[in-house]
N, C-alpha and C positions, 0 to 999 in steps of 0.2 A: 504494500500500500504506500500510496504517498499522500503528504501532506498536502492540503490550499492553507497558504500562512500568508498574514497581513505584512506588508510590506512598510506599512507607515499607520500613524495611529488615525482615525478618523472614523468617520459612517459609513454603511451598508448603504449605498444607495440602489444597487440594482443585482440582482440575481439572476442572470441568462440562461440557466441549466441546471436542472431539478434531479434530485435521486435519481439515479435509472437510467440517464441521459448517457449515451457514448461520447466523449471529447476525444479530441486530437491532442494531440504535444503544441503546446502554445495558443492552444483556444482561451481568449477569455470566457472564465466563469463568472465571478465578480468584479462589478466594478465600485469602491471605494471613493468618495469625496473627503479631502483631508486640505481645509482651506484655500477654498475653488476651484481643486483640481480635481480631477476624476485621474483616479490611481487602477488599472486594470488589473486584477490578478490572473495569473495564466497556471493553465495544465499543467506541472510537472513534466507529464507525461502522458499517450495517450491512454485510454482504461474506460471505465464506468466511474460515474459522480455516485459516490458511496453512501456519502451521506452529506447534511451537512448542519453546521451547527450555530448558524446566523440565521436572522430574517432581516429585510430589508427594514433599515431606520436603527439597528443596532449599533451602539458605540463598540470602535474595538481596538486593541492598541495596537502598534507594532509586536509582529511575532506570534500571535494569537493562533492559535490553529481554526480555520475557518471551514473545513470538513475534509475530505477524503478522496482519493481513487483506488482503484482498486483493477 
């Protein structure tokens, strides 16, 4: 499994791909607002979106594990 880990501390502003969803290597999953920017988080790797452990409008810090592949 791999981690989805926040990159910078800020908000859930959008979730693209829900449990169960196939990503690619470098798909954005979430995208993050951390003082007007929109911060994208990407795939690891490709796999299945496992789980995940945000909903959008969550504060979350840098580092945070934001759910899974698998």
């Amino acid at each position: 499994m791999a981690a989805l880990e926040a990159i910078a501390t800020g908000n859930v502003w959008k979730i693209l791909k829900q449990p169960g969803d196939a990503v690619a290597a470098e798909e954005v999953v979430i995208i993050l607002e951390s003082m007007k920017m929109e911060i994208p988080i990407e795939a690891p790797r490709a796999g299945t979106l496992r789980d995940l452990k945000v909903a959008e409008g969550d504060q979350v810090t840098e580092g945070q594990i934001l759910g899974s592949i698998g």
